[in-house]
N, C-alpha and C positions, 0 to 999 in steps of 0.2 A: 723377442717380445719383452717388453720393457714389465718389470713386476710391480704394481703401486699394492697399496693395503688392502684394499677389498680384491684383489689377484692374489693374493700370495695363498700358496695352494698346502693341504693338510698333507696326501698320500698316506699311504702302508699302515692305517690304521687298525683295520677291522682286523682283517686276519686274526689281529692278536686276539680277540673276542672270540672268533672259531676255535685258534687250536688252542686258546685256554679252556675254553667249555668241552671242548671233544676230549681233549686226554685226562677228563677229572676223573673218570669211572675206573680208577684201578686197585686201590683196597677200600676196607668197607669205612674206612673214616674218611676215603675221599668221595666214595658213595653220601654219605651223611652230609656232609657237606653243600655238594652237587644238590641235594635232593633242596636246601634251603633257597633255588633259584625258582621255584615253582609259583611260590603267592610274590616275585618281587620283581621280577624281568619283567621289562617293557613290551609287550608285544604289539604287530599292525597288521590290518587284515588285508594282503598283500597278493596273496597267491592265490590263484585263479584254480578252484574246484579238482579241476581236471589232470592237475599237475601236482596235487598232493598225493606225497607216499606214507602211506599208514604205518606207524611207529611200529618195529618189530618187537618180539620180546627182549624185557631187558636184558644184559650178558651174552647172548644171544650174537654171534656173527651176523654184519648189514646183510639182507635176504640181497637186495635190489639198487644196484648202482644209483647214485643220487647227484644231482649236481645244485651248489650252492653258489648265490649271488652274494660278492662280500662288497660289501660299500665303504667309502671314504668321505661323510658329508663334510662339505666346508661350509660348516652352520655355527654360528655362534648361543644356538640356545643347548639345553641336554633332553636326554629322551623322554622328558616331560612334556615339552615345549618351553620349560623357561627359560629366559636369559641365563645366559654363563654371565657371574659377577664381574665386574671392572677386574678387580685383580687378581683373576683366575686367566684372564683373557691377557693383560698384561704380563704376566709370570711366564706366558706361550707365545708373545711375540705377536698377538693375535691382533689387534688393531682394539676396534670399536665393537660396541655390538652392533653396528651398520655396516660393519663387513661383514666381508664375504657374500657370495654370490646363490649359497645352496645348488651347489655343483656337485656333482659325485666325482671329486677328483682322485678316487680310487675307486676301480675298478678291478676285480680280479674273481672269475668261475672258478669254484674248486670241484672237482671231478673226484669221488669216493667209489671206486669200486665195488661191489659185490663181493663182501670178506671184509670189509673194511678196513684191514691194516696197509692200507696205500694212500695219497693221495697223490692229481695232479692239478697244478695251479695255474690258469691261464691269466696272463693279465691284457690288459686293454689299454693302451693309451687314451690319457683323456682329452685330447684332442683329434682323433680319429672323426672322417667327416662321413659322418653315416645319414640316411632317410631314419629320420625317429621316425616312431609308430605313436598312429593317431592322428597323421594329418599334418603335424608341425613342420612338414617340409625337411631340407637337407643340413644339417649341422653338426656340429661338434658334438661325438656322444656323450658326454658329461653335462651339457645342458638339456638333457631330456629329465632330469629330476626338475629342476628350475623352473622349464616351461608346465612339467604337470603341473607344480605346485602353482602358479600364479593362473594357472585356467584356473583351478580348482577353486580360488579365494573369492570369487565375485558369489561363486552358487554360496560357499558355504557360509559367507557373510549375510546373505540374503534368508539363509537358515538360521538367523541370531548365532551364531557361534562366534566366539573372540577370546582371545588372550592367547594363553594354553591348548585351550583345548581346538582353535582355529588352528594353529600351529600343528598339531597332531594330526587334524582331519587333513589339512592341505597335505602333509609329509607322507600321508597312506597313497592319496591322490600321484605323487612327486613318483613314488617308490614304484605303482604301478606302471607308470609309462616307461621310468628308467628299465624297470624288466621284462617287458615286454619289446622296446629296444634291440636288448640285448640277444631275446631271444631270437628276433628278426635276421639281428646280424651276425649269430654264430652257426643258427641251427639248432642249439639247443634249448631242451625244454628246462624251465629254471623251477628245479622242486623245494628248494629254501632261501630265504634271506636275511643278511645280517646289517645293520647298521651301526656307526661310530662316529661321535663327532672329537674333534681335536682333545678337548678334554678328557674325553672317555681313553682316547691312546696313552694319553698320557697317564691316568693313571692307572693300567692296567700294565704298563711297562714297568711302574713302583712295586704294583703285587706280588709282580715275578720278582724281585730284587735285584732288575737292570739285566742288560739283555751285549754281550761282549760283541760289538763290529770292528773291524778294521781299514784302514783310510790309507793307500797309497801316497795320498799328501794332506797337507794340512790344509784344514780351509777356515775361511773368514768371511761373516755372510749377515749385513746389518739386518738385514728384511727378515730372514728366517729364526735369527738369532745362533746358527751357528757358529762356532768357533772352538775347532777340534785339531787335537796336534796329529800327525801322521802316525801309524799303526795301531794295535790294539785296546781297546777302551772298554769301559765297561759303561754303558747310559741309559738313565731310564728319566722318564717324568719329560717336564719342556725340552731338554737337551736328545733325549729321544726323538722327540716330537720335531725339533729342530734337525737333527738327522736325517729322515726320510724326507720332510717337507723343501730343503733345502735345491732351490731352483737356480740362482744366479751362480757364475763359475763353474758349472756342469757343461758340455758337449752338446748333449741334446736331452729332455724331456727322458728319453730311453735309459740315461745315464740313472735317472732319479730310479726309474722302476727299477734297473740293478741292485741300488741299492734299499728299496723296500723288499726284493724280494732277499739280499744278502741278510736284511736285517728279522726278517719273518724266519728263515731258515734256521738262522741263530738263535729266535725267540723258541722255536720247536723245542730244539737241542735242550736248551733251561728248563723248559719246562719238563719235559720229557726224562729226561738223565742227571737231573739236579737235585732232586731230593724232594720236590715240591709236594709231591705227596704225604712226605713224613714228616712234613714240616706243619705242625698245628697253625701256627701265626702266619705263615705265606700264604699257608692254602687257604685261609680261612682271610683274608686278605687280596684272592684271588677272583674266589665268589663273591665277595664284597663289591670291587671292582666293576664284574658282568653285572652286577643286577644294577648299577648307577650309571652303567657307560654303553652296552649294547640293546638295541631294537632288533627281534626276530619274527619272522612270520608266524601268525596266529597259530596257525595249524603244524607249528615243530614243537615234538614232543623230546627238548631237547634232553631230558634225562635219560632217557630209551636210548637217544642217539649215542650219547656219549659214552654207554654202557655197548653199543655196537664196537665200537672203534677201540676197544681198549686194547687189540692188538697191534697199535701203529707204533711204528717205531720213529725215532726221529731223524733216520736217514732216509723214511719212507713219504715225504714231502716234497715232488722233485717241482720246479717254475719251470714256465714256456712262455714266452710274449708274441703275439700273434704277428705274422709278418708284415711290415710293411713296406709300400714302395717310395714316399719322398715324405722327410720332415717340414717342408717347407711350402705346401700348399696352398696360392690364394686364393680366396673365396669372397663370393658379394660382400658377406654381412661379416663375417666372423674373424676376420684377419687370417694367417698365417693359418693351417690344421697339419693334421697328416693327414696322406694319401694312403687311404689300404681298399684292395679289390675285394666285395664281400662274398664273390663267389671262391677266391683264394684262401680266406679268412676262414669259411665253413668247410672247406678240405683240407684244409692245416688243423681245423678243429675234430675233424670224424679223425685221421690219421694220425691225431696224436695219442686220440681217449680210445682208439681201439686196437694199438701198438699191443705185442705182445707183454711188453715189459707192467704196462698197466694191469691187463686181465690175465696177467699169472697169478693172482690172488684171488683167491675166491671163485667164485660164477664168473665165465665170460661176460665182457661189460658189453659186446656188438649188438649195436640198434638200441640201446634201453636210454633212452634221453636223447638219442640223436636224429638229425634227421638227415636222410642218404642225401649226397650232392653227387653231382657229374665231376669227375677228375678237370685237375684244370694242369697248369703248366707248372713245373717246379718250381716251388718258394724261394726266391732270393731272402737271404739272411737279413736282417731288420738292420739299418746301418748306426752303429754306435761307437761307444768307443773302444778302440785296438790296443790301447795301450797297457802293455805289461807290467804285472807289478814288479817293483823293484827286489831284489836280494835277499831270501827271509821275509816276503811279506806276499806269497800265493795266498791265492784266496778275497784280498784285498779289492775294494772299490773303490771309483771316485769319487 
């Protein structure tokens, strides 16, 4: 599938929002810190009554497994609703501000055990051809923000609302049907939400002071603006952004998510075992960041949270990408998707998040956000790329 400017896709953004806000709580000047995201974080009121989990005490071990929806918008406004400037968008390789399609081209559930010091990361292809929820018929899951948002604009225009704040009203609308989507097609119930638009990664990839991946080859890549020499680097800002985003010269779609989830894994690690704590200027540089770049659900009381989790460590982050059976699916309207079975897809998802390995920390995590499926036939491995890195460079992606 051919990439033009308003296709060219963000990926692996948000995450970075998560585990920079979850791992602030670990001495009392990153407490201090942390606590300055209260009056400044964008919030949207997003989750559904019934699936909110009430903030435990702070410090306090998570009482109750939780599972978080982390988004990737490919939006060219920031979590105001305003335009990203010309040459914030140019700097990123980003077209116009008439690109982009307001796609959730990342995807990825984070599953938090009971104890908190665990997580596991699922991620989603955003081309997966799922029944959105609410009527919209059979598509690609990453257009289920899109279509909320543009139901949503006739009511809310008709309400006098415009600029800004239309933007806003539509993107709570967008966020609802993306997550309840989601919830359709994993089984799980979605108890928090984060969002990020391109901007916002990038410069939250700066706060950390660049985030180390490694590249089995060198690549060259007009559209995304990459252009990285083979093995280890150190990238933050556009060139980060350029990193995960990068779609042309990759294998398949599944290649990109490798390396959002390579490049998330790495970001853990920084954050986590780097100093970031005792660093006044980084951390203070961190939170800066979250309150200009991420959207979370009303009802997360993320200071609480982050104060649960302060015993994560940064090998305690592991990725899964849900299985699927063909990258090349045609469809009426939507070109090319992938093919995934959503009965396989919600037994891939109970058998991962109720594995031993997850709920050996803490409270057993069985049944707390899931919902029971019938077994189905064993998961064929998702098909991507085989290719070994070369001598000195394990670990490495394409």
């Amino acid at each position: 599938m051919l990439l033009t400017s308003r296709g060219r896709r963000i990926g692996g953004r948000v995450a970075l929002g998560l585990v920079s806000t979850a791992v602030l709580g670990v001495t009392g000047y990153a407490w201090a810190q942390l606590s300055r995201l209260d009056g400044a974080i964008v919030t949207a009121d997003v989750i559904a009554p019934s699936a909110q989990v009430p903030a435990g005490p702070a410090g306090e071990p998570l009482k109750v497994a939780q599972n978080i929806l982390l988004v990737g918008i490919d939006s060219r406004t920031d979590a105001n609703g305003n335009p990203l400037p010309q040459n914030v968008l140019d700097a990123l390789h980003a077209g116009s501000g008439d690109d982009g399609g307001d796609t959730t081209d990342t995807m990825i559930v984070v599953h938090i055990p009971a104890g908190g010091a665990a997580a596991t990361a699922i991620s989603i292809p955003r081309d997966s051809y799922v029944d959105l929820a609410g009527g919209f018929g059979k598509h690609k899951i990453n257009s289920a923000y899109s279509r909320g948002k543009n139901a949503a604009m006739n009511t809310l225009r008709a309400q006098g609302l415009t600029g800004p704040q239309l933007e806003v009203k539509a993107n709570e609308a967008a966020a609802k049907l993306a997550i309840q989507t989601i919830e359709q097609f994993t089984g799980l119930s979605i108890n928090h939400y984060a969002a990020v638009n391109l901007a916002g990664f990038s410069a939250l990839s700066e706060a950390v002071g660049g985030v180390e991946v490694c590249l089995k080859e060198p690549v060259q890549d007009k559209f995304s603006g990459a252009a990285f020499p083979a093995g280890k680097q150190l990238l933050s800002g556009p060139r980060a952004l350029a990193f995960v985003r990068q779609r042309h010269g990759l294998p398949s779609d599944l290649d990109r998510i490798a390396r959002q989830q390579a490049f998330l894994s790495s970001m853990a690690k920084t954050v986590l075992d780097a100093g970031t704590f005792t660093d006044p200027a980084r951390l203070s540089a961190l939170v800066g960041a979250i309150q200009g770049s991420v959207v979370l659900d009303r009802g997360w009381d993320v200071v609480s949270f982050a104060q649960q989790l302060r015993g994560m460590s940064s090998g305690a982050l592991k990725f899964q990408t849900i299985p699927v059976q063909s990258l090349a699916l045609p469809t009426p309207s939507d070109g090319l998707a992938v093919k995934v079975d959503p009965a396989e897809v919600k037994a891939f998802v109970q058998t991962t998040l109720t594995s031993t390995s997850v709920a050996a920390v803490g409270e057993p995590t069985s049944g707390i956000g899931i919902k029971p499926v019938a077994a189905t036939s064993s998961a064929a491995a998702p098909p991507s790329s085989t290719a070994s890195a070369p001598p000195g460079m394990a670990g490495c992606v394409d």
